[in-house]
N, C-alpha and C positions, 0 to 999 in steps of 0.2 A: 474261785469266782472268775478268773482269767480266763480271757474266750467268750465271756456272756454278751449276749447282742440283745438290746432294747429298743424295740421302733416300735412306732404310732400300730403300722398295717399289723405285724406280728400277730397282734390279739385276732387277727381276723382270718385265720388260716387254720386250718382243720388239723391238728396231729394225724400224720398218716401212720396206720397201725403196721406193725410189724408182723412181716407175712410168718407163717406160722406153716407147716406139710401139708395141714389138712383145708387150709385155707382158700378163699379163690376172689386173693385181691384184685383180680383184675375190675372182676363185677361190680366190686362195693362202691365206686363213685356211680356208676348208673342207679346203682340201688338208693343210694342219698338223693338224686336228683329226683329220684322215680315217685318215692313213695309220698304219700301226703300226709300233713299233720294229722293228728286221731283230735275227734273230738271231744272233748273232757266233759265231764256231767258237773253240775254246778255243786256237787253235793258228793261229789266223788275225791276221795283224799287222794293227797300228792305222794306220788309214786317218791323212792329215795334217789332213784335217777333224775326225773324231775326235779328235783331239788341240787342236785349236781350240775346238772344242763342250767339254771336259772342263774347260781353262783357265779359260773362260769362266762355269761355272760355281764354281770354286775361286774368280775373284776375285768371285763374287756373296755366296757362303759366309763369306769376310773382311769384306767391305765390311759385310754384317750386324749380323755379331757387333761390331765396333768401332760401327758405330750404335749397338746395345744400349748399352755403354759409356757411348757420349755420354748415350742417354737416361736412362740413371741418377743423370749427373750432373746430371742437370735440366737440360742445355742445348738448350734449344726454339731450335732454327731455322727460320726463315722464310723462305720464296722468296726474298724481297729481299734477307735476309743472305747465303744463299748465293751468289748471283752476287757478293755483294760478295769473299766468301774465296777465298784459293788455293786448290784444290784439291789440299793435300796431305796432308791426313789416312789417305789409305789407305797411308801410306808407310809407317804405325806401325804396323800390324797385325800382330800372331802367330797363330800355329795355336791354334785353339781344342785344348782336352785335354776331351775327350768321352769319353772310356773307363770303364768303369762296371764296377763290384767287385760281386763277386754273393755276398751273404750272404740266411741263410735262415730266416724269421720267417712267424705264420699270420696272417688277419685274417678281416672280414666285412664287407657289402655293406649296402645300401637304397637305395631311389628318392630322390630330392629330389624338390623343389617350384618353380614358376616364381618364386615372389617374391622370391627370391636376387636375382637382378638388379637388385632395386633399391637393395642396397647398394653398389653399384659407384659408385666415385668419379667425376665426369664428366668428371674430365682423362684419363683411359682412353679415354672414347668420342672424345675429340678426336685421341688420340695414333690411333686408327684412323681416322678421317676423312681425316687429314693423310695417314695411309698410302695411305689410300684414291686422295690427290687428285695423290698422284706416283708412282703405281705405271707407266703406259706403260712405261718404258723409261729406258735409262743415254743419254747426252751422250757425245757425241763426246770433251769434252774428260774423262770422268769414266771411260769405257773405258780411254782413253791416261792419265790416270792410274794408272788400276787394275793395268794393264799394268806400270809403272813400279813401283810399289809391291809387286806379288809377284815382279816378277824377282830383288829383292834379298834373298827370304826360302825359294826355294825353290829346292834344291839339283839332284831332278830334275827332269825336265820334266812326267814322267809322275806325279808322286809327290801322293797327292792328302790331303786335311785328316783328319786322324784321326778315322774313327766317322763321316766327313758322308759321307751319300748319294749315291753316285755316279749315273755318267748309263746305269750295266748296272741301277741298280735302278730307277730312275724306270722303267724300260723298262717294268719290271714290277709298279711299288709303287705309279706315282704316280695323282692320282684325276682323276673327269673332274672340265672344267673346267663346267660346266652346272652344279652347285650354287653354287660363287660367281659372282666376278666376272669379265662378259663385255669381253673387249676394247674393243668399242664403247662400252657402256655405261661403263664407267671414264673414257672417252675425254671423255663428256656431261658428266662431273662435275668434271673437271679445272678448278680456277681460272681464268680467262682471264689471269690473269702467267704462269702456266707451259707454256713452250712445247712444243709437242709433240717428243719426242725419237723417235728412233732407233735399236734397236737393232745395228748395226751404223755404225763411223764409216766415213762413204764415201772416204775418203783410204787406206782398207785396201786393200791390194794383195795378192791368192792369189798363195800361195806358191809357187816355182816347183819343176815336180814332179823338177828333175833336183838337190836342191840335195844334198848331201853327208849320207846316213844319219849321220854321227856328230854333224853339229848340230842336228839335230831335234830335241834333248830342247830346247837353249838357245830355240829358236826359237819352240816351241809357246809359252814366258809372258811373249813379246815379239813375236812378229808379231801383229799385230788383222787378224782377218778379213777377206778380200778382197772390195775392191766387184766387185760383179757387172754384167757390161754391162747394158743394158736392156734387150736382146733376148735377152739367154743365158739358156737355160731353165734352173731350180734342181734339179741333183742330188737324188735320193730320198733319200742320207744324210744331204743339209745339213738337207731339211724333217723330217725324222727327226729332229736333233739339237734344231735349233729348238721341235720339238712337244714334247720331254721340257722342256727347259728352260721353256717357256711354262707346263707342268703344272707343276712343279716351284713355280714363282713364284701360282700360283695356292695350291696346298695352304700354303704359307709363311702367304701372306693370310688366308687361311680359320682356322689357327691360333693365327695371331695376335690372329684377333677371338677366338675363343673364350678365351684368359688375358684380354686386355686388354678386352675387351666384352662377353662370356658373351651372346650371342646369344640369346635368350626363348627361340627354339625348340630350342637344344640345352639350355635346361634345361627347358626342359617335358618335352620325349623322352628327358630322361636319357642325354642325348650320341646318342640312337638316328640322328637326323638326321645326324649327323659319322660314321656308323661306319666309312665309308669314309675319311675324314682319320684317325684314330685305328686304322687298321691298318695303316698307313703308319709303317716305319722313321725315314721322317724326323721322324716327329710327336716319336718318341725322341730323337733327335737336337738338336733344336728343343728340349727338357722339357732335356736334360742341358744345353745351354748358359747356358738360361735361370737353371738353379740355381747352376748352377759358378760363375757370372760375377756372382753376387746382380745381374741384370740383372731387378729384378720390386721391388712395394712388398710392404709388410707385408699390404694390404688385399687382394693378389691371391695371398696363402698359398692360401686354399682352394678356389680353382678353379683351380691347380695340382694340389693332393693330387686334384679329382674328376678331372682330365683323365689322371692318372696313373693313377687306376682306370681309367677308360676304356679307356684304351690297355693296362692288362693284361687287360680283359675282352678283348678286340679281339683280343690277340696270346697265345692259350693256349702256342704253343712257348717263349716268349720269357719266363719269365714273370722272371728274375733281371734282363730290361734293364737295368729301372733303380732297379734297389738302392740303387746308390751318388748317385743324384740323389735318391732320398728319405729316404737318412737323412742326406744333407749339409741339405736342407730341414727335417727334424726337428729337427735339432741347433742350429736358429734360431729354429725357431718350433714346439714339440714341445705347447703345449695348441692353435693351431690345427690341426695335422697329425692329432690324435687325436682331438678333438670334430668335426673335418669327415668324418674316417673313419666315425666312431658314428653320425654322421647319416646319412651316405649311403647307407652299408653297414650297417643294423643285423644284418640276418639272416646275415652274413658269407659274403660269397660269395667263390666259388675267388681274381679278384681282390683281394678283403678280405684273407684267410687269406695270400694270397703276401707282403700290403704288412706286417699286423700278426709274421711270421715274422720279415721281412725288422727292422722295428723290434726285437723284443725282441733279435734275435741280435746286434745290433750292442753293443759298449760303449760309447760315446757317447748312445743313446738308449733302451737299455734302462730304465733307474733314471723317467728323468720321464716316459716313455709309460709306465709300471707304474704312477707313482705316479697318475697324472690317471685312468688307467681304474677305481684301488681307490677313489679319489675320486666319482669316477662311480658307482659302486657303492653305495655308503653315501649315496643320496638317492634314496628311495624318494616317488611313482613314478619322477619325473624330475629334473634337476638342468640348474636353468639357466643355461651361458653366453656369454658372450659370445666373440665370436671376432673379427677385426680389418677383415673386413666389415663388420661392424655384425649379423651375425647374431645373436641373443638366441635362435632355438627351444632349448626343451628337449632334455636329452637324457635318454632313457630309462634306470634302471638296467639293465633287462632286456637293451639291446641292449650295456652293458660284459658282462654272465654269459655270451650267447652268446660274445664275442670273448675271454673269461676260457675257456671251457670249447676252446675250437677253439683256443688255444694250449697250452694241458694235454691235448689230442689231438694235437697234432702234435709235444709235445715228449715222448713215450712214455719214450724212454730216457733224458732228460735231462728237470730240473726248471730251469726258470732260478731266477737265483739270487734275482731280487727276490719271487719266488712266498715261496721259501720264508724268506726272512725277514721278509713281509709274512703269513705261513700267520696269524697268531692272528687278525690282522684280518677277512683275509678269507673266515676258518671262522665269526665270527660275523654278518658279513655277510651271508653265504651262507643260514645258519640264520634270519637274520630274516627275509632274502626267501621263504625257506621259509614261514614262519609268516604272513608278512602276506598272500602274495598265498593263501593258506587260507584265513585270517582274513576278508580282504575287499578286492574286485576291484574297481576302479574303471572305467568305462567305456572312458575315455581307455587304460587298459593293456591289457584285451580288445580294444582295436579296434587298438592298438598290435600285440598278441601275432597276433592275426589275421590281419594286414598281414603280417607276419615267415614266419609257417606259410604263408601263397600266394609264397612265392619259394621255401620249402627245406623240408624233412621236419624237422617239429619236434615235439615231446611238443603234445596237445591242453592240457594246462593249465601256467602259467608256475612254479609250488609243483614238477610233476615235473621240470620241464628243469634247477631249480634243485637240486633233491636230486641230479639225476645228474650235476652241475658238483661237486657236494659230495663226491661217492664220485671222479670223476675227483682231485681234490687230494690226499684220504687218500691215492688208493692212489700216489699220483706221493709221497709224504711217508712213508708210514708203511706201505705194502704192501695184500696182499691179505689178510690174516688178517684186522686191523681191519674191513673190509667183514665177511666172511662171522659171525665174531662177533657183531656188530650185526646182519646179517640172521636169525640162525640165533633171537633173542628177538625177531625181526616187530619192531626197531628204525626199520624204513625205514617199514613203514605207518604206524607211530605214529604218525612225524613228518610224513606228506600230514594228518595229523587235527589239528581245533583243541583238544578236549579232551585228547586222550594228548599233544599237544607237548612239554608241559615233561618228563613221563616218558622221551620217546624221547631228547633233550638232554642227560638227566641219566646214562642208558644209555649215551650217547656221551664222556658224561666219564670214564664209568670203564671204558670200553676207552679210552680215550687215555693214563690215568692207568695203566693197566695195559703199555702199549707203551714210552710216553716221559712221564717226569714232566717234565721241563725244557720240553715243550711245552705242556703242561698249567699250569703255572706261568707262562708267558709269555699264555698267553690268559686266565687268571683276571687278573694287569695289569690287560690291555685292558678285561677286563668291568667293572672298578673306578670308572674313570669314568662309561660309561652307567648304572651303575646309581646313583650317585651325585647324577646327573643327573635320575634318575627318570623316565624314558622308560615312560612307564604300557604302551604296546604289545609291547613282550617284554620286560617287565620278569620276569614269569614264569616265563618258560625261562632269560634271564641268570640269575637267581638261582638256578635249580635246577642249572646248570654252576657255577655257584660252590661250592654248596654240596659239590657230590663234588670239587672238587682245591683244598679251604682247605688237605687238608693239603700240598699240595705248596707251602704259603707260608708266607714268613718271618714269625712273630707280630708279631715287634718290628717290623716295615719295614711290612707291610701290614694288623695287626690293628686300629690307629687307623679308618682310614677302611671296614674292613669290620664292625667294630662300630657304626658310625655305621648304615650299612643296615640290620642285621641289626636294630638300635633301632628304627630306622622300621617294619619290616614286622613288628615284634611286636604293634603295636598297627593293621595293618589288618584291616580287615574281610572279607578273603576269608582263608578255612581252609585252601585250600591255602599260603598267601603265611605264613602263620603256623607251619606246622608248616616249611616248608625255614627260616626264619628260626631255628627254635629248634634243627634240626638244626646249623645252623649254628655256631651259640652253645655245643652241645655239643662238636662239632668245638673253637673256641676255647677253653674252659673245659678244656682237658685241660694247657694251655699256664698255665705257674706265671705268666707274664709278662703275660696276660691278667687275671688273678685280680682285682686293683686293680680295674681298666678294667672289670669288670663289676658294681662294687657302683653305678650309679648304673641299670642296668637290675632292681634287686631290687622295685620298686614294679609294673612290669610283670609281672614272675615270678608274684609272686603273687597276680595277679587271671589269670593262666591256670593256676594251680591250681586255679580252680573251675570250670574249662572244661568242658564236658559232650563235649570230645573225647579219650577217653581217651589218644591219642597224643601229643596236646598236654600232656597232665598226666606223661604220662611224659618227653621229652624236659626239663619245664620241672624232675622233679625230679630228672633224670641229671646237669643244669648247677649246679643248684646242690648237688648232691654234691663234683662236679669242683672246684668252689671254694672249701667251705670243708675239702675235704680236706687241702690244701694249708697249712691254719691262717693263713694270711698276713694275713687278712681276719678283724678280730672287729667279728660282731655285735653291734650296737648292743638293748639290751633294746626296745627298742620294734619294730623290727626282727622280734624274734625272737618275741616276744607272737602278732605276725601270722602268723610263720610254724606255731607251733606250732597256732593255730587252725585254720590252712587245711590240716596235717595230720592232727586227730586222727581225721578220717571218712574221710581212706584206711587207717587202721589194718584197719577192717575190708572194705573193699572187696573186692569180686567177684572183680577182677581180681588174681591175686596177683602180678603183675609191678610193681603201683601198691601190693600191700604192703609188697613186700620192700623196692622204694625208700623209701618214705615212713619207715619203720623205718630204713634207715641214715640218709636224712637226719637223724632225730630225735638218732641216736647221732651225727651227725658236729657236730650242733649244740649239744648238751650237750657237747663237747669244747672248743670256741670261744666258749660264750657266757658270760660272766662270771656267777655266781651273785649272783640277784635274787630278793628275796622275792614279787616279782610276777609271777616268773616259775614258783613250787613249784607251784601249785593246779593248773595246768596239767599238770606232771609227773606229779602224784598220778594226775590222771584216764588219765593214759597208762599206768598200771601194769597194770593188769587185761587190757586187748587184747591188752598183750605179755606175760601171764602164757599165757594162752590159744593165744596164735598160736607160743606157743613151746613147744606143740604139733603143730602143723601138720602134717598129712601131704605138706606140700611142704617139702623138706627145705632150699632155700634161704630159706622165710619165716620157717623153723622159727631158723635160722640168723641174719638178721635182726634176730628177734626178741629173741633171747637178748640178743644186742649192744645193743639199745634196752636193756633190762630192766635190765643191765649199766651201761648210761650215766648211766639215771634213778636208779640207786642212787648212783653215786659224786656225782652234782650233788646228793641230797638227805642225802648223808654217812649213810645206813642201813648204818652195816658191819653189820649179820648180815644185811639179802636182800642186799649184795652176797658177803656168803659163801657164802649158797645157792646164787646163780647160780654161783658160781665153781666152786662143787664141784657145779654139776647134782642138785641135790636141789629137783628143783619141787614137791612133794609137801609139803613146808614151807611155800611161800610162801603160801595163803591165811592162813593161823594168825597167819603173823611179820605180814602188812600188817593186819589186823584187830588186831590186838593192836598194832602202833605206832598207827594210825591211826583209831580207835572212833569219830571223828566226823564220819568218809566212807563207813559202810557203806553206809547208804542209797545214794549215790551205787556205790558197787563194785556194789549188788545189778543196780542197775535197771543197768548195762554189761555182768553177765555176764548176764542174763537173756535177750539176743537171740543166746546162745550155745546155748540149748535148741533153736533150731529151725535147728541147723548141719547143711548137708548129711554133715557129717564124722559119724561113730559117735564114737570117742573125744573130740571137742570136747562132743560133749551129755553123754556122764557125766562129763566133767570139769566140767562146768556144774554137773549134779546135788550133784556133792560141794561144789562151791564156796558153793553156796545152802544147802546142808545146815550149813556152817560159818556163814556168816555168818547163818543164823536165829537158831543158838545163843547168838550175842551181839549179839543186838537186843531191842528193848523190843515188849511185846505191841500199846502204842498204837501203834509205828510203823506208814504202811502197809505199807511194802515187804515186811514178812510175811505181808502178806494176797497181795500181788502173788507171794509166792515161792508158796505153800500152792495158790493155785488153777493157776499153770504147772506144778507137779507133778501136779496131779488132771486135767489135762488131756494129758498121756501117756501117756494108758491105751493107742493106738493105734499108742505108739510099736511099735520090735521087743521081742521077750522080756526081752530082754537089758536093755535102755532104760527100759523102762515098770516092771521090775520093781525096778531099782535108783532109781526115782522114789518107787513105792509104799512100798518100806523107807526113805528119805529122811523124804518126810511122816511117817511113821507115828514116825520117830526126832523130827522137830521137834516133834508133838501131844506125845508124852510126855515130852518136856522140858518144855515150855511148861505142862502141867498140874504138874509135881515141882515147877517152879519158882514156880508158883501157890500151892498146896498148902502151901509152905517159907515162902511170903512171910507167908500167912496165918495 
């Protein structure tokens, strides 16, 4: 057994026959190459050659796969070891299980690049060399053992390896042999130790034709082929059998360089050079053993997943082959299997769509192919890694959304499951990709996006394809109504726009919050973080989704850290970022458990009370209503000083919505504020606005007011104007506050004074009467008589009505003022 030489290629090399006088070897490889498979009739029995040729291949199929094995183990052999070993390795072989489970999942496509190649390990390029340099043919003694070793495994004779390529498909499947390697030329390269072999051992005696039909089966995986004299010419079925088999061993070659040496040019042509190995059943066959048997390293994961696209681009009937070989492969290596998909397949082609199907539907791989593509997602433009090649390119988030959107199309009537319980993530994902690629395009993603639109019909900008991945999820989650909703207030245009953004987002939260709160609460969570984080490029539209479903959240669990934002963005400088902030805060402020938690934002409060945004002064004084309604919180007098300052000029303000608040605030804070004498002066001057505005022909200021009038009376303990108020006799009250108070007139005059030129009719004669009282008890030296005597002489233009209850005013002040002269003298 010394000298015996065992390799993987061996099996795949023809025994060259021994030329014989009358022979004319020269011809006979033309002749194998030339002729064509014969076509068999379905009903026509197998020839005993036939049965020879079939054998012959079963023990090349064994012998294989048990190499594989050994290569795994790392056991490199060398010419010289093997002749040293018995030959009895093939004796341990089992049938490979190559059967493949078809489940159904979508994906996407893209071109690669030649520089893959050079992360390939260079013990690869040797393990093909070595293939290379023993491929000729099997050994006399490695046939008769091969012989030996399937006799004891195979029950029939005819019965051939599960799922391996028979010698009816080579007829039809196998490729030529002109793109690899040529007999001769293998022949050049072979070591000078290894002798030239054989394919046939010449001690084979043909069977004799008269032997007994019922041992034919026994016979076929124990006779070796019959030597043939040297003048008998070779039957048309033997070179038939021989030429299948010779293709056979060649496409094996060819494929095995592409896992184990990825050939330059099938990755420059994106396998286009192989496409003829790659439509080829066996190339399946060869993919499913390879995984089944973990016969491969880590480093040659991803030119497996491309060879597997390949061979689905290659094979449209076939597309479930190999299902069960790529999610056994996922299930080992599931961030190679998914960044080598994204890259090669960005634009997801039919390929793509069968392998990404095939992954989600599985439960083994569904959860970490979902989790790596929402990963993918959330790294805008690109997200870089590494994969066990050594590959570091980028991967696009653009090309996860196509492969996100083409599995939310293919799964119509079903959502998987990690969609939707991944939904809040990747609604906001979704929307930022919205916004940014609006916002701003970078080169590198137009030329990306570009590339993607020349393989498949795609949306001209990367902001639309992402809107319509966005309405794909809703409607797989929440239906069709959500859509048309949002569409029916031009929701969808807003959000292609970089100004109306955060508007169309915030439109979106409250149809959501309208459908499903518990969804709406689950992605306010998630916005908790980034906004925390302060992510200045959608911090805008996060915050305007918060702000519409704070109420779907628990105060006590999540009002901590959304007060913290809502702090931060009270004092930015952009008005939009300030008015959702304070919305916000209102939202909060309604909650007793907040109330505490908001007295350290009161210094902020009230420098946006002098906001020149009226909506900002409104929201800031609905919050602090909310707060000290509650009474839980007393103000501190210093505190309250300020606030009373920075209300007393909404008293009379334009807007009566900035009345009517600033008037309860007044009343809610005379409730809570402990009675200070530095705090009266202040009250005093508030008397006269809400004597007037409680008036108002707006009958909520009107209402308001009362309650101020009401509050400033029991804080300065005047029981009779709080009796007035109580009993609604305002007709009293200038009399009672002039008569407490003689040494604020001045001050009352010059406050009711800018009541004369009230758009109101009843405000200006109540002016009138009000000035007509307080002249009577003023001094001649004050001015503010001179100031009352010329605003009456100056509505002459007022109406009838106006100008003439002015003229009998002055005319009643002059004749007091002369009785009172007159009396003094």
């Amino acid at each position: 057994m010394a000298g015996r030489r065992f390799s993987l290629l061996r099996l795949f090399r023809r025994k060259k026959e021994e030329e014989s006088p009358g022979a004319a070897p020269a011809q006979q490889p033309e002749e194998v190459q030339q002729v064509q498979p014969p076509q068999e009739d379905a009903g026509q029995e197998r020839t005993e050659e036939q049965l020879r040729a079939r054998g012959r291949f079963r023990r090349a199929a064994q012998t294989f796969m048990k190499f594989m094995g050994s290569r795994r183990r790392k056991a490199r052999i060398t010419p010289a070891d093997v002749q040293a070993q018995p030959d009895t390795i093939l004796t341990q072989l089992t049938k490979p299980d190559v059967s493949t489970a078809s489940t159904a999942v979508p994906a996407k496509c893209d071109t690669t690049t030649s520089d893959l190649t050079t992360h390939w390990d260079t013990t690869s390029t040797d393990d093909v060399s070595h293939c290379d340099s023993v491929l000729p043919g099997l050994t006399e003694e490695a046939d008769a053992t091969t012989t030996e070793g399937v006799a004891s495994t195979d029950a029939a004779p005819v019965q051939r390896l599960a799922d391996t390529p028979s010698l009816e498909f080579l007829e039809e499947r196998a490729v030529s042999a002109e793109v690899t390697i040529t007999p001769d030329g293998d022949m050049q390269q072979r070591p000078p130790t290894v002798p030239k072999l054989a394919w046939v051992k010449e001690e084979e005696k043909e069977e004799s034709p008269r032997a007994a039909p019922t041992q034919q089966p026994e016979e076929v995986q124990q006779v070796q082929p019959p030597q043939e004299d040297a003048g008998q010419e070779r039957t048309e079925e033997q070179l038939r059998a021989r030429g299948r088999f010779r293709r056979a061993a060649q496409l094996v070659c060819r494929f095995i360089r592409c896992i184990w040496h990825e050939e330059a040019t099938f990755m420059a042509t994106g396998g286009t050079a192989n496409s003829d190995l790659f439509s080829a059943q066996t190339s399946a066959a060869l993919l499913d053993m390879l995984v089944e048997n973990s016969v491969y390293k880590a480093k040659q994961v991803p030119a497996i997943v491309r060879c597997i696209h390949q061979w689905l681009t290659s094979n449209v009937s076939a597309e479930h082959r190999l299902d069960k070989t790529l999610v056994l492969l996922t299930e080992e290596h599931p961030m190679d299997v998914a960044v080598t998909l994204l890259r090669s397949a960005p634009a997801c082609d039919r390929a793509a769509r069968t392998m990404w199907k095939t992954l989600i539907s599985s439960r083994w791989t569904k959860e970490p192919v979902l989790q790596i593509l929402f990963r993918v997602l959330e790294y805008w433009p690109a997200h870089r890694r590494r994969t066990s090649d050594g590959d570091e390119r980028d991967v696009f988030a653009l090309a996860a959304t196509v492969a996100l959107w083409e599995i939310l199309q293919l799964s119509h009537s079903w959502c998987p499951g990690g969609v939707k319980d991944n939904f809040p993530r990747l609604l906001l994902t979704l929307l930022f990709q919205v916004f940014i690629s609006t916002e701003e395009m970078s080169e590198e993603v137009e030329t990306f996006w570009r590339r993607c639109r020349e393989q498949r019909s795609l949306p001209p900008n990367p902001n639309r394809f992402a809107v319509q991945t966005v309405k794909a999820l809703l409607r797989q989650l929440l239906g069709e109504d959500v859509l048309m909703a949002i569409g029916r207030k031009c929701g969808w245009d807003m959000l292609l726009k970089a100004d109306s953004h955060h508007y169309a987002v915030g439109l979106l939260a409250r149809e959501l919050c309208r459908v499903s709160r518990s969804f709406c609460r689950s992605i306010a969570v998630s916005l908790l973080p980034r906004l925390s984080r302060g992510e200045p490029l959608w911090e805008l539209p996060a915050l305007a989704f918060l702000v519409e479903v704070l109420h779907c959240l628990n105060p006590r669990q999540c009002g901590p850290s959304v007060l913290q934002i809502i702090s931060r963005h009270l004092r930015s400088q952009c008005p939009e970022r300030r008015r959702l902030a304070l919305r916000g805060l209102v939202v909060l402020s309604r909650d007793p458990a907040m109330a505490k938690s908001m007295r350290s934002l009161s210094e902020s409060l009230l420098e946006l009370l002098q906001d020149a945004d009226t909506d900002a002064v409104q929201m800031t004084l609905s919050a602090f209503i909310n707060v000290l309604h509650f009474q839980i919180v007393k103000i501190s007098t210093p505190t309250a000083l300020k606030l009373l300052e920075a209300l007393r000029p909404l008293f009379d303000n334009e807007h009566s919505q900035l009345q009517q608040l600033s008037m309860l605030l007044f009343w809610e804070l005379m409730e809570v504020t402990e009675r200070s004498k530095s705090l009266k002066p202040h009250v005093y001057l508030s008397l006269v606005p809400f004597y007037f505005n409680w008036h108002n022909e707006n009958q909520r200021v009107a209402e308001a007011s009362w309650r101020a009038l009401f509050g400033a009376a029991r804080f300065l303990k005047w029981r009779d104007l709080e009796d007035l108020v109580t009993m609604e006799q305002p007709w009293r009250f200038p009399e009672c506050l002039l008569e407490k108070d003689r040494s604020r007139v001045g001050q009352y005059v010059r406050q009711a004074l800018p009541f004369l030129e009230s758009p109101e009719k009843p405000l200006r004669k109540l002016a009138i009467k009000f000035l007509g009282i307080a002249a009577r008890s003023m001094k001649k030296e004050q001015p503010e008589l001179q100031l009352i005597c010329q605003a009456l002489q100056d509505m002459t233009d007022d109406s009838p009505a106006v100008s003439n209850l002015a003229q009998e005013t002055l005319h009643i002040i002059r004749a007091v003022r002369r009785t009172s002269f007159f009396h003094f003298w």
